[in-house]
ZADO-1210 file (C-alpha; in nm, 4 decimals, padded with zeros to 6 digits):
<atoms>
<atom x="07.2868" y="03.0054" z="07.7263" code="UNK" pos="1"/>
<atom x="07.2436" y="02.6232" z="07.8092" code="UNK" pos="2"/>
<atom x="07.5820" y="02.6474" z="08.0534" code="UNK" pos="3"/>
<atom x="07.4773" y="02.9528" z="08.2262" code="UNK" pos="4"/>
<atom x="07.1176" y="02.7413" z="08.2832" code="UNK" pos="5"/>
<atom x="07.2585" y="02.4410" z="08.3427" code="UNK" pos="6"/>
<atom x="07.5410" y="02.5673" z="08.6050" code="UNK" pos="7"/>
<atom x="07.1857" y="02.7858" z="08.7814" code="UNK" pos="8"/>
<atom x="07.0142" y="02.4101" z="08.8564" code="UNK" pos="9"/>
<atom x="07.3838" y="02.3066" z="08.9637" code="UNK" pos="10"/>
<atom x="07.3817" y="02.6886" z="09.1872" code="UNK" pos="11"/>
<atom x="06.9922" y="02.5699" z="09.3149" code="UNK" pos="12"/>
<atom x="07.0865" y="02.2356" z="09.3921" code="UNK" pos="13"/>
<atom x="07.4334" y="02.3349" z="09.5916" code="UNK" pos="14"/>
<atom x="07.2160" y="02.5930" z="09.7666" code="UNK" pos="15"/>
<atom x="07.0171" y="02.3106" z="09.8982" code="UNK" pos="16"/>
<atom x="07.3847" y="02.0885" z="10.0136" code="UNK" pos="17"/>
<atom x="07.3043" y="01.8575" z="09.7068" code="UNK" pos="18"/>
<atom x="07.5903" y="01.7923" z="09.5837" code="UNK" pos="19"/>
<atom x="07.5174" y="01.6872" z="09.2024" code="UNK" pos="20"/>
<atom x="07.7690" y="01.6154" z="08.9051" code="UNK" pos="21"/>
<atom x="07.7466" y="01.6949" z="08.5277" code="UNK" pos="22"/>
<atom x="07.4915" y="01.3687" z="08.4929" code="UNK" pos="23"/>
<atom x="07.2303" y="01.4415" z="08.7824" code="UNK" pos="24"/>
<atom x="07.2430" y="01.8170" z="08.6466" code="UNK" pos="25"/>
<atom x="07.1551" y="01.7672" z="08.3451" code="UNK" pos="26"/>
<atom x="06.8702" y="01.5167" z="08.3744" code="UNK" pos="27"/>
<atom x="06.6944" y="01.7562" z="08.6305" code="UNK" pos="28"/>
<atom x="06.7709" y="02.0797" z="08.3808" code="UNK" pos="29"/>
<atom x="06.6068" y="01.8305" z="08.1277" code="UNK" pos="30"/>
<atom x="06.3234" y="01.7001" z="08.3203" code="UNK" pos="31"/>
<atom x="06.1765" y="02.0794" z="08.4266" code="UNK" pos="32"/>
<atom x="06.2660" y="02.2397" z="08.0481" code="UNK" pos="33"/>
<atom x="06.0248" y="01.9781" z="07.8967" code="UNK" pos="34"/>
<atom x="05.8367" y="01.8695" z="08.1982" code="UNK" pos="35"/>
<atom x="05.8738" y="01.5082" z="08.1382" code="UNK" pos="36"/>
<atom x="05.8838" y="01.2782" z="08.4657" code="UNK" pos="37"/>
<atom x="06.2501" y="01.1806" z="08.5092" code="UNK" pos="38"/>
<atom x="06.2981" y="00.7839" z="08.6462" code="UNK" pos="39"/>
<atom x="06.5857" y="00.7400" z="08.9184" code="UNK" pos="40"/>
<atom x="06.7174" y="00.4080" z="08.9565" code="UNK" pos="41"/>
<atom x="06.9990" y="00.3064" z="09.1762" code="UNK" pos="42"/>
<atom x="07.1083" y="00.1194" z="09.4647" code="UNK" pos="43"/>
<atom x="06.9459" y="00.2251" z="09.8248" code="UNK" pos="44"/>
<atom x="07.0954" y="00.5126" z="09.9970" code="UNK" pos="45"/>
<atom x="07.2670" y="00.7315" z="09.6988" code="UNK" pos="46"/>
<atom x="07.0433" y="01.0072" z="09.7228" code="UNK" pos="47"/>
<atom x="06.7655" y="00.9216" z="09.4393" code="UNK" pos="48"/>
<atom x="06.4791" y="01.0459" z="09.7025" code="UNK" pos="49"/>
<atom x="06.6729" y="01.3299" z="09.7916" code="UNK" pos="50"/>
<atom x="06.6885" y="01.5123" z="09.4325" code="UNK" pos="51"/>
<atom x="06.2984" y="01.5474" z="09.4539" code="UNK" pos="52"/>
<atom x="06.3321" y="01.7190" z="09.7958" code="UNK" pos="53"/>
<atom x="06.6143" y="01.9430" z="09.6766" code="UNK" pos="54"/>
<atom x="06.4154" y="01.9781" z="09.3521" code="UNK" pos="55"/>
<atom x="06.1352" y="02.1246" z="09.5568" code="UNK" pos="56"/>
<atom x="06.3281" y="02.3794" z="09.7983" code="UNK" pos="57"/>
<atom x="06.4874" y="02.4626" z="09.4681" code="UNK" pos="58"/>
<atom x="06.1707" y="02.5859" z="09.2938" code="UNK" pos="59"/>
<atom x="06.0085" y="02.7076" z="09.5866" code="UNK" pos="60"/>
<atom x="05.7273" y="02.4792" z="09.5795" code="UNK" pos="61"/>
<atom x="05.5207" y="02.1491" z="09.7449" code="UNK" pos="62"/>
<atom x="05.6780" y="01.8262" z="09.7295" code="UNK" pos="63"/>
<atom x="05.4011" y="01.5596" z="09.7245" code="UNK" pos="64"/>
<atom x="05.5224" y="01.2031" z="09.7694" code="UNK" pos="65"/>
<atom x="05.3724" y="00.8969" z="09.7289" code="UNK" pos="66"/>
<atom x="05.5702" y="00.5935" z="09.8918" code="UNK" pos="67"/>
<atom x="05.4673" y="00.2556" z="09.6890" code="UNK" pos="68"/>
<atom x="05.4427" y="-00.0521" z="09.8577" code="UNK" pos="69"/>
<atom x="05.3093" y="-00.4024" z="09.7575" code="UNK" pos="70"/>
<atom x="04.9183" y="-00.4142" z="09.7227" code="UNK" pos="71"/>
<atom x="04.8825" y="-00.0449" z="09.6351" code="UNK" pos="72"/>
<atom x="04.5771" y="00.0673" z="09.4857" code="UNK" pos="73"/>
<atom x="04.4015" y="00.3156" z="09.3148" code="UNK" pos="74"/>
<atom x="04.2266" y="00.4531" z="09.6094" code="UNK" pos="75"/>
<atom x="04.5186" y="00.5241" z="09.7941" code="UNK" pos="76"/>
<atom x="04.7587" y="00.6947" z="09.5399" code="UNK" pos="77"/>
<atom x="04.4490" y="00.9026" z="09.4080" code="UNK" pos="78"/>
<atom x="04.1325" y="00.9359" z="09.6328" code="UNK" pos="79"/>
<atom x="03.7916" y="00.7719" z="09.8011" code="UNK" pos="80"/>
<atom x="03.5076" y="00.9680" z="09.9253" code="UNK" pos="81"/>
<atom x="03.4960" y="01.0442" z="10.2926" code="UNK" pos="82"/>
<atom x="03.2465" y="00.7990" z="10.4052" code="UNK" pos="83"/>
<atom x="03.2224" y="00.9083" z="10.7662" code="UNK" pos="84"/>
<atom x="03.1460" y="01.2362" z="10.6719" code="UNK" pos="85"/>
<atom x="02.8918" y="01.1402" z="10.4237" code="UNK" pos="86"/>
<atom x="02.7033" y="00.9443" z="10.6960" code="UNK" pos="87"/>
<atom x="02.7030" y="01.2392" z="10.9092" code="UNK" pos="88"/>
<atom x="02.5954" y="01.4274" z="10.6748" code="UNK" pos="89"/>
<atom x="02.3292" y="01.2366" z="10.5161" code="UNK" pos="90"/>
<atom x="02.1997" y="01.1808" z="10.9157" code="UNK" pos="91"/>
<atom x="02.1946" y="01.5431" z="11.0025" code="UNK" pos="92"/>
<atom x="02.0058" y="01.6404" z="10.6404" code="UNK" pos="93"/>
<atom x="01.7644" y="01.3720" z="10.7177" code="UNK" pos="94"/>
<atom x="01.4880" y="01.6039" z="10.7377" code="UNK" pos="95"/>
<atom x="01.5633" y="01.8295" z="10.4737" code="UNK" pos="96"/>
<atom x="01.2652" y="01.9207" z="10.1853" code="UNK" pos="97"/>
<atom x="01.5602" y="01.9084" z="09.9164" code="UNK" pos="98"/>
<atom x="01.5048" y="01.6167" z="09.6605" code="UNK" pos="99"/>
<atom x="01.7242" y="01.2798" z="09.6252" code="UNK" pos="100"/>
<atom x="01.9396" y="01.4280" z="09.3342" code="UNK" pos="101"/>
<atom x="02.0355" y="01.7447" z="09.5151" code="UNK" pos="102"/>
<atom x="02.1013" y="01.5300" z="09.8352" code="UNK" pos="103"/>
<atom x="02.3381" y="01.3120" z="09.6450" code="UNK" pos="104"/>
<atom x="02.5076" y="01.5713" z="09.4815" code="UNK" pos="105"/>
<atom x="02.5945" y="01.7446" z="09.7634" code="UNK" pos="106"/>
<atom x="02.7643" y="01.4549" z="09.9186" code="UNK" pos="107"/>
<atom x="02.9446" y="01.3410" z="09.6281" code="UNK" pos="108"/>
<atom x="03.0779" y="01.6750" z="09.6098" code="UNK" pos="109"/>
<atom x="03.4747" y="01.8092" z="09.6502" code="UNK" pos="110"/>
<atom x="03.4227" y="01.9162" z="10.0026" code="UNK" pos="111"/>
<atom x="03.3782" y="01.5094" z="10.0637" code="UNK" pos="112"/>
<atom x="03.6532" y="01.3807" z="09.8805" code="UNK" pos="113"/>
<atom x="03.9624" y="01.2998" z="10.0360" code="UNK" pos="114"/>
<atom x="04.2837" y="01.3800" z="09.8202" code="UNK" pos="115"/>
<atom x="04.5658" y="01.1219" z="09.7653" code="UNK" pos="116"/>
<atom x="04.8992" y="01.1886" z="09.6462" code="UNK" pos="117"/>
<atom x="04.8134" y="01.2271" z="09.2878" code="UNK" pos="118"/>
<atom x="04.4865" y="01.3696" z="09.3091" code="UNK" pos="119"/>
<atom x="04.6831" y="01.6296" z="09.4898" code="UNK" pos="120"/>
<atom x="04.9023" y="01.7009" z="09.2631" code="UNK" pos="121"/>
<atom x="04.6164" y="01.6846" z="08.9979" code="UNK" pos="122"/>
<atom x="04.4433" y="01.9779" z="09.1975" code="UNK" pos="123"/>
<atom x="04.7924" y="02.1950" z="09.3724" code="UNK" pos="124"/>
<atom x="04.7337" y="02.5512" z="09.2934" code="UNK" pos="125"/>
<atom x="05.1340" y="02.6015" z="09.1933" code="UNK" pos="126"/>
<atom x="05.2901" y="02.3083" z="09.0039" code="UNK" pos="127"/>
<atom x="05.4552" y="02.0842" z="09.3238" code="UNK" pos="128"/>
<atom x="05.7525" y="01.8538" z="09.2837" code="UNK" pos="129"/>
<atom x="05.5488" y="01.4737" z="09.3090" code="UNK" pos="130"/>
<atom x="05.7542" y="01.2162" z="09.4172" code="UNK" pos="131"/>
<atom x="05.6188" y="00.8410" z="09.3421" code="UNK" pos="132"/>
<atom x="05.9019" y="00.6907" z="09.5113" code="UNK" pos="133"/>
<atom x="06.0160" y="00.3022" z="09.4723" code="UNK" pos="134"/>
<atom x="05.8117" y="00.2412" z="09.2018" code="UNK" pos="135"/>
<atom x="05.9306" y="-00.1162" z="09.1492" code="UNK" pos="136"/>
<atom x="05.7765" y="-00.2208" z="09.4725" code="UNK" pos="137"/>
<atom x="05.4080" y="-00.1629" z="09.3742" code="UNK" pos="138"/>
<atom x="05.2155" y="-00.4253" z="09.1656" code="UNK" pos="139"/>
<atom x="05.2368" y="-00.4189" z="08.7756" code="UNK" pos="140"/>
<atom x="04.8858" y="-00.2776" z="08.8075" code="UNK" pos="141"/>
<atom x="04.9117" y="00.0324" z="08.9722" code="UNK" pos="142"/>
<atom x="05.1901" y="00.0868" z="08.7125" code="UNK" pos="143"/>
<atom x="04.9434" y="00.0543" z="08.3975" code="UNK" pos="144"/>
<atom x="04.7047" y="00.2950" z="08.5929" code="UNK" pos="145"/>
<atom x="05.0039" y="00.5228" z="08.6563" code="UNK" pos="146"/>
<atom x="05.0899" y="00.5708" z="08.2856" code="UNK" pos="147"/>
<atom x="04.7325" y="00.7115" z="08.1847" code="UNK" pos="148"/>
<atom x="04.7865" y="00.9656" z="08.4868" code="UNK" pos="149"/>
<atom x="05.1326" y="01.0523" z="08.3473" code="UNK" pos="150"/>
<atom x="05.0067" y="01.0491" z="08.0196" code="UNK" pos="151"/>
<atom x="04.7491" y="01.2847" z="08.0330" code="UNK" pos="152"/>
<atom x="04.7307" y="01.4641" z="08.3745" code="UNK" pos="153"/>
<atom x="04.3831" y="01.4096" z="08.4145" code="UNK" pos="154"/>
<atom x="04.1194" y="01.2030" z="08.5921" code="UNK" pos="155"/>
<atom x="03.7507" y="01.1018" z="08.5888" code="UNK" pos="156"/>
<atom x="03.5684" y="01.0354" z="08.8969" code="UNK" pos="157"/>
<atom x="03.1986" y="00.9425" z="08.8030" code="UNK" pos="158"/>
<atom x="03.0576" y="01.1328" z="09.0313" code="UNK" pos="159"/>
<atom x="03.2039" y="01.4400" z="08.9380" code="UNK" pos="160"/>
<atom x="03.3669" y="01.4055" z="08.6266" code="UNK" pos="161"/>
<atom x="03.6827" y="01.5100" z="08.5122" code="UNK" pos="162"/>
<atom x="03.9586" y="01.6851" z="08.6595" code="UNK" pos="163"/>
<atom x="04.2825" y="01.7851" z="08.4457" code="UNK" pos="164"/>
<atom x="04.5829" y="01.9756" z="08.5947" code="UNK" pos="165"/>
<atom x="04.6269" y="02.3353" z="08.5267" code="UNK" pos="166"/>
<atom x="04.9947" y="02.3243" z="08.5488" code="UNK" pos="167"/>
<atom x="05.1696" y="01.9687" z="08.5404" code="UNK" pos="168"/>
<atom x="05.3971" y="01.8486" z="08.8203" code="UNK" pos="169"/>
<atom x="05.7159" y="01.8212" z="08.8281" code="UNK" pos="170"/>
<atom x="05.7615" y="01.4212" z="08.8390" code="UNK" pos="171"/>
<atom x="06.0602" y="01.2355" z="09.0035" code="UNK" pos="172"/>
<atom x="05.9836" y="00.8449" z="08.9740" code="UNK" pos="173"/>
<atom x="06.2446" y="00.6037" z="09.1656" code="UNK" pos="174"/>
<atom x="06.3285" y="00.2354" z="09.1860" code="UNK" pos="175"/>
<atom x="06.6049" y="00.0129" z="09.3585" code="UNK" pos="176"/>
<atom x="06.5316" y="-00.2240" z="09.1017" code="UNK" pos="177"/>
<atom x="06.3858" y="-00.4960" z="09.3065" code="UNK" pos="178"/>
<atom x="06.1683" y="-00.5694" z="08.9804" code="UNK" pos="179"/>
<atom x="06.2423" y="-00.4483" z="08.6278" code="UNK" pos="180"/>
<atom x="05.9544" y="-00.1874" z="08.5420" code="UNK" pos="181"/>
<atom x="05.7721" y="-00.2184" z="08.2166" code="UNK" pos="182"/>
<atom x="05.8689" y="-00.0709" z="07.9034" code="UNK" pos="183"/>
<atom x="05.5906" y="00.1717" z="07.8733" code="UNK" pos="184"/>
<atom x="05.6789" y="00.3422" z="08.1697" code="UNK" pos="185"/>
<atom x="06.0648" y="00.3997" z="08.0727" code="UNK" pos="186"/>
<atom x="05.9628" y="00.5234" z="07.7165" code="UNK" pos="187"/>
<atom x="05.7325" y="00.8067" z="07.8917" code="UNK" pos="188"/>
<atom x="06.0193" y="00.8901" z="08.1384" code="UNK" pos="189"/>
<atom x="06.3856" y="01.0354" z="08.1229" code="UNK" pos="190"/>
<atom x="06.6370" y="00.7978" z="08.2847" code="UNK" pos="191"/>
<atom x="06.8644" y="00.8476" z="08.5382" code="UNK" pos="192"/>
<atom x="07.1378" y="00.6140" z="08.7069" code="UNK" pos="193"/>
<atom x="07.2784" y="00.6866" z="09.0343" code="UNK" pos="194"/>
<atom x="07.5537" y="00.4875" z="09.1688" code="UNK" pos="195"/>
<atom x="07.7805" y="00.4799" z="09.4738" code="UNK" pos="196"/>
<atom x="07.9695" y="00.7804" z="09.4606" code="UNK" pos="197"/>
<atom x="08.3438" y="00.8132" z="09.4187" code="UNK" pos="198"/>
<atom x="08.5538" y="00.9199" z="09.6860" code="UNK" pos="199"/>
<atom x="08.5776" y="01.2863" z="09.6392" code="UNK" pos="200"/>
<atom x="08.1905" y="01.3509" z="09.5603" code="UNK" pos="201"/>
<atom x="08.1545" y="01.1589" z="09.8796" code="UNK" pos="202"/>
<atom x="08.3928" y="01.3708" z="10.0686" code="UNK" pos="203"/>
<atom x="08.2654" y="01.6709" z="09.9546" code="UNK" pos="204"/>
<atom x="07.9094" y="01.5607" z="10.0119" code="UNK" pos="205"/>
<atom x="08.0103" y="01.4563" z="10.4093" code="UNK" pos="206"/>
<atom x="08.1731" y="01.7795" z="10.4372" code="UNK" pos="207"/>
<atom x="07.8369" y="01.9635" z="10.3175" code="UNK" pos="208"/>
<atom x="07.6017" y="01.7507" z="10.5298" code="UNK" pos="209"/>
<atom x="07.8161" y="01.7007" z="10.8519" code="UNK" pos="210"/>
<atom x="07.9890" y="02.0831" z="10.8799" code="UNK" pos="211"/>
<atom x="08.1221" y="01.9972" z="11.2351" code="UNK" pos="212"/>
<atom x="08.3160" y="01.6789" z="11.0931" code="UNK" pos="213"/>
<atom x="08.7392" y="01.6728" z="11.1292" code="UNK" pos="214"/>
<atom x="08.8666" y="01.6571" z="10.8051" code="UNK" pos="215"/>
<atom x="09.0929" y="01.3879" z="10.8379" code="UNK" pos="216"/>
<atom x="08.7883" y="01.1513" z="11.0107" code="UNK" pos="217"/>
<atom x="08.6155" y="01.2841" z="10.7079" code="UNK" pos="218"/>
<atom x="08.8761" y="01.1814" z="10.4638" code="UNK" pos="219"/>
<atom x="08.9126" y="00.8711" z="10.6637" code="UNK" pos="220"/>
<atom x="08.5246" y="00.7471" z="10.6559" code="UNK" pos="221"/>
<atom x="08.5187" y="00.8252" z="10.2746" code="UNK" pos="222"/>
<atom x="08.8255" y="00.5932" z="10.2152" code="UNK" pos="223"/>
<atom x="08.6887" y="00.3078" z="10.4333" code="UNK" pos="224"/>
<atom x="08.3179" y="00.3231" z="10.2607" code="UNK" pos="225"/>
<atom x="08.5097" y="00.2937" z="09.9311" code="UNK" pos="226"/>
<atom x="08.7482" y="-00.0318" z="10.0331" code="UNK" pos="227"/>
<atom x="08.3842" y="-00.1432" z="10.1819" code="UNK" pos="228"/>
<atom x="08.2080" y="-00.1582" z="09.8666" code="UNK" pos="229"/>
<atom x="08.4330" y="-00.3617" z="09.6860" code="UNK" pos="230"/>
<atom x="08.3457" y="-00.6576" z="09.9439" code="UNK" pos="231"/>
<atom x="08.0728" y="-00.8427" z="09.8500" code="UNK" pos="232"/>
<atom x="07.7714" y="-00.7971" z="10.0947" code="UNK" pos="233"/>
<atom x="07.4044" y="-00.8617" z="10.1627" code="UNK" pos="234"/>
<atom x="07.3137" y="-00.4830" z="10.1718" code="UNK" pos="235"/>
<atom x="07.6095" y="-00.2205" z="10.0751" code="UNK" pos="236"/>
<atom x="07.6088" y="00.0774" z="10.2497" code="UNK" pos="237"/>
<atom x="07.4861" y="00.4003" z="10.0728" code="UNK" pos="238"/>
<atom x="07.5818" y="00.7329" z="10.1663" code="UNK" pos="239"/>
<atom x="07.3038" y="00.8049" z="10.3996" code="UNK" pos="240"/>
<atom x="07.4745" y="00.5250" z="10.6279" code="UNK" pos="241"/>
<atom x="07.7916" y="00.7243" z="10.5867" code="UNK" pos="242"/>
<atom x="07.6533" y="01.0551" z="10.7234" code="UNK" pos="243"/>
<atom x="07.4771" y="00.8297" z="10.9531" code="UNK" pos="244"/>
<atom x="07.8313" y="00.7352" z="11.0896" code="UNK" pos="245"/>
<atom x="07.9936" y="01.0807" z="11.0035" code="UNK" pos="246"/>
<atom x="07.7601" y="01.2373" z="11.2949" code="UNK" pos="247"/>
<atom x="07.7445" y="00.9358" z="11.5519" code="UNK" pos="248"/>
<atom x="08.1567" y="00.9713" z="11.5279" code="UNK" pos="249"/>
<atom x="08.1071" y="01.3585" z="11.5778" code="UNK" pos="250"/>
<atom x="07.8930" y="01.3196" z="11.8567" code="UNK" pos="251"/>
<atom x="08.0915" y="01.0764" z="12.0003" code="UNK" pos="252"/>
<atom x="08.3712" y="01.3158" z="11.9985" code="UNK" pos="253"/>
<atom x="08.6115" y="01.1471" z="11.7304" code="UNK" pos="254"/>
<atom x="08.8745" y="01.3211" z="11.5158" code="UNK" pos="255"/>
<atom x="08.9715" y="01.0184" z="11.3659" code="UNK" pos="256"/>
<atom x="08.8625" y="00.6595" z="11.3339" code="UNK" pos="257"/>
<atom x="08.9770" y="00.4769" z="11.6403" code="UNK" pos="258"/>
<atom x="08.9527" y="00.0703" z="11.6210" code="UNK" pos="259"/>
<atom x="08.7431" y="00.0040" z="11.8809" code="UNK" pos="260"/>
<atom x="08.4917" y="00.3287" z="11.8232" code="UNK" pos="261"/>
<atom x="08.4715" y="00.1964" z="11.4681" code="UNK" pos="262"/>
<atom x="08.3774" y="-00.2118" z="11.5807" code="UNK" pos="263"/>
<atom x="08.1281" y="-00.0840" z="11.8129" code="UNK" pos="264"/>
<atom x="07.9364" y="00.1341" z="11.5611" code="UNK" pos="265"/>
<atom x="07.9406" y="-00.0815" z="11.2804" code="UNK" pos="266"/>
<atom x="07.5838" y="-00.0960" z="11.3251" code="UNK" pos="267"/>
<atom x="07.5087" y="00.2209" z="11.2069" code="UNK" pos="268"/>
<atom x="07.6903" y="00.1521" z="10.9126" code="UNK" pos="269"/>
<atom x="07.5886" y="-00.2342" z="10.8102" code="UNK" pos="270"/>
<atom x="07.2053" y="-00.3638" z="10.8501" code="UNK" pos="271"/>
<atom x="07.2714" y="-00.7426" z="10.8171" code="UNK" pos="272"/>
<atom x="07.4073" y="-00.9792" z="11.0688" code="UNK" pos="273"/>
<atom x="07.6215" y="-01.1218" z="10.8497" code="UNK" pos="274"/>
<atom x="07.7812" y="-00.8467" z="10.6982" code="UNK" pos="275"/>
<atom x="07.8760" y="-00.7283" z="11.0700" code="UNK" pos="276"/>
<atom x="08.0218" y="-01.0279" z="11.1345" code="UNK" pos="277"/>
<atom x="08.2022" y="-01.0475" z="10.8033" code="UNK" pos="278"/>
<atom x="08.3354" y="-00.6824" z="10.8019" code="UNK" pos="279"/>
<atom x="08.4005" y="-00.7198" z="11.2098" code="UNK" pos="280"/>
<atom x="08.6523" y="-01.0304" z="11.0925" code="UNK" pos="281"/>
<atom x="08.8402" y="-00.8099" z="10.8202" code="UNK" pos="282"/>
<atom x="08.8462" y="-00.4904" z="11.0307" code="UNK" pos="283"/>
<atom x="09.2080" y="-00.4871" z="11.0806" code="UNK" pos="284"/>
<atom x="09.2997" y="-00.5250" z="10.7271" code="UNK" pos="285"/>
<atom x="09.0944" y="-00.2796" z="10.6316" code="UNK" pos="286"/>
<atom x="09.1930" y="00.0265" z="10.9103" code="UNK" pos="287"/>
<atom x="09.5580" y="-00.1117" z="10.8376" code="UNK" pos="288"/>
<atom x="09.5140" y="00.0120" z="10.4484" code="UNK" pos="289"/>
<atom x="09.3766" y="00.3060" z="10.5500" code="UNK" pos="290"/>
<atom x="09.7155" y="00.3588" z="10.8115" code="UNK" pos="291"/>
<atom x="09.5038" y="00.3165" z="11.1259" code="UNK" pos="292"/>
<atom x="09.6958" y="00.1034" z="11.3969" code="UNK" pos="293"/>
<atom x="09.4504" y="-00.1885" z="11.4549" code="UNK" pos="294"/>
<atom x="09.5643" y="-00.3605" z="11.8008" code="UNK" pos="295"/>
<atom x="09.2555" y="-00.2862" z="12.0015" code="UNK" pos="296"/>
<atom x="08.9920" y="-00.4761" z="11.7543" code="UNK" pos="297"/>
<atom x="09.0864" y="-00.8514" z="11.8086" code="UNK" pos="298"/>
<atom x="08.9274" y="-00.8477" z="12.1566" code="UNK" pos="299"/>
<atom x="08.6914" y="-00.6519" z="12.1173" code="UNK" pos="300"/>
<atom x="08.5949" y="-00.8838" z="11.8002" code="UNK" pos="301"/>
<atom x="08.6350" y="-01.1957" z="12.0532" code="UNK" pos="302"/>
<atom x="08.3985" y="-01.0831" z="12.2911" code="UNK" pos="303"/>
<atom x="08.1382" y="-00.9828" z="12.0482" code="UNK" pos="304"/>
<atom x="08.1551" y="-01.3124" z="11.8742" code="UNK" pos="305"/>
<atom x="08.1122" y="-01.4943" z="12.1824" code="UNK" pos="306"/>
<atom x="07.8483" y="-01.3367" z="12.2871" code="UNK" pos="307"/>
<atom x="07.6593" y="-01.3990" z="11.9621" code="UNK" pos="308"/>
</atoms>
């Protein structure tokens, strides 16, 4: 019974061009069966953001997200009254005959309050996929508030009172580990670690996402992200840069990667100066492992470096 359900997420996910190994499959069976939130960590670009989406077609369902920054607060992820509207409101009922209380009740009422990401999901008539995405980048704060949320699924606002989900989200919680997030939050969570893929999961995923894609320039980008990884960089490419490239290459009419096509688009590929200008001096090493005749790449490397 567990194979046939676990090889129907793997079915749901594929349906959706997520391509997902024995790891990612189970976590996500996992995560629904018991509806605990499941925590993605991994290095930017692997798809962590992407299993939520999926996750959502999948089921048939909302996805709510709620992108974290630095100086989040509780406001934002979960509501504040409408203030505007109260004003207006309070202005046009100026004359009324009803009393303070009933005044004040009608403006601190639902039809004033403006929903946030979790209050959403709080309040979402069928249980939604809720994505709190980069978790790490929002204050240790907002992460204690976050754990009575996920511990309980329910909220007080004063002027209301409380308000506890009929049906629980489904809760996908990721981080790129650009701080280590506390204890209390992994213990409530199932864990999940998603690293650079290997070649042929990367293949296969190009081939999913990028259908118009040569085979051999397919097979080709794959091999060249993987001898790119091992160098040691400011920012590593993920596979969204290599899909990125896959369809400027397509678009640009390439079967296969062509030295000077492939030291003019490094851009799209690499997001720091200096790894351009360190992968731009290797270039011809690396097309030469991968059996691509390098000759047109020195100039073309000479002029950009005199220009910058």
């Amino acid at each position: 019974m567990q194979n046939t359900e676990l090889e129907n997420i793997q079915r749901l996910l594929k349906q959706q061009e997520y391509i997902a190994d024995r790891s990612i499959v189970m976590s996500v069976y996992l995560a629904m069966t018991l509806r605990k939130p499941l925590l993605v960590e991994g290095p930017a670009g692997v798809g962590k953001t992407e299993i939520a989406k999926v996750l959502a077609q999948a089921l048939e369902t909302d996805l709510i997200r709620l992108q974290c920054y630095e100086g989040l607060d509780v406001n934002m992820a979960l509501y504040e009254w409408n203030y505007q509207r109260q004003l207006l409101h309070l202005k046009l009922d100026e004359h009324s005959t009803r009393s303070l209380e009933e005044r004040e009740a009608a403006i601190f009422s639902e039809a004033f309050l403006l929903k946030r990401p979790l209050l959403q999901a709080l309040t979402h008539p069928k249980a939604p996929v809720l994505l709190i995405d980069e978790l790490d980048r929002a204050d240790e704060e907002f992460e204690a508030f976050l754990l009575e949320i996920l511990s309980e699924w329910q909220i007080t606002i004063p002027e209301i009172g409380s308000i506890k989900a009929e049906e629980p989200p489904y809760v996908i919680l990721t981080g790129n580990r650009t701080r280590e997030l506390s204890d209390a939050v992994r213990r409530r969570c199932f864990y999940l670690w998603i690293d650079y893929p290997e070649y042929k999961k990367e293949l296969a995923v190009v081939r999913s996402k990028v259908p118009d894609i040569d085979p051999a320039l397919a097979e080709q980008i794959c091999r060249f992200m993987e001898l790119i990884r091992q160098q040691k960089l400011e920012k590593v490419p993920g596979v969204s840069e290599t899909l990125d490239w896959g369809r400027a290459l397509v678009v640009l009419h390439q079967d296969h990667l062509d030295p000077e096509i492939v030291s003019e688009t490094l851009g799209i590929v690499f997001k720091d100066r200096n790894d351009v200008r360190q992968v731009r001096e290797s270039l011809s090493d690396f097309l030469e492992r991968l059996g691509v005749q390098a000759k047109a790449i020195p100039e073309a490397a000479a002029v950009i470096r005199e220009s910058a």
